[in-house]
C-alpha positions, 0 to 999 in steps of 0.5 A: 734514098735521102741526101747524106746530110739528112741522114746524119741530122736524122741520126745526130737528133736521135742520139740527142733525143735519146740523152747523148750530151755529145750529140746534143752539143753538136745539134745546138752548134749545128743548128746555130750555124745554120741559123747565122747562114740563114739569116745572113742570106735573109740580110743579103737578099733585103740589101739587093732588094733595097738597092733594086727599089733605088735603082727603081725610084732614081732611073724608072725609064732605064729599068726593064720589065725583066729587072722587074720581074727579078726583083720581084721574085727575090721578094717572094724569097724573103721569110716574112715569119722567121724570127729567130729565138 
């Protein structure tokens, strides 16, 4: 069993594949949606990080170890190799 959207991704590339010029547009709108999503999250997810590492450098006594931590992880979030064509 797969998610429902993945079936339909699936079905939508085959049918682009094959030649359909309806499923072809429909996969490049797709594709650029998502595409807008993914970088907006990548932006916002830079703004918190870059606020996180202010609050570090002006209140470094009043940080915890858990803001820290979280900072940290949203780091690991950022997609250093995406760069959209």
């Amino acid at each position: 069993m797969i998610p429902a959207r993945v079936a339909v991704d699936k079905q939508l590339i085959l049918k682009a594949v094959s030649g359909d010029p309806r499923a072809m547009a429909q996969y490049y709108k797709r594709k650029d949606r998502f595409i807008v999503e993914y970088v907006n999250q990548q932006l916002e997810n830079l703004r918190v990080i870059v606020e996180g590492e202010e609050r570090l450098r002006q209140f470094p006594e009043d940080v915890t170890d858990e803001f820290k931590r979280a900072l940290s992880l949203l780091k690991q979030t950022i997609d250093r190799h995406y760069y959209p064509l």
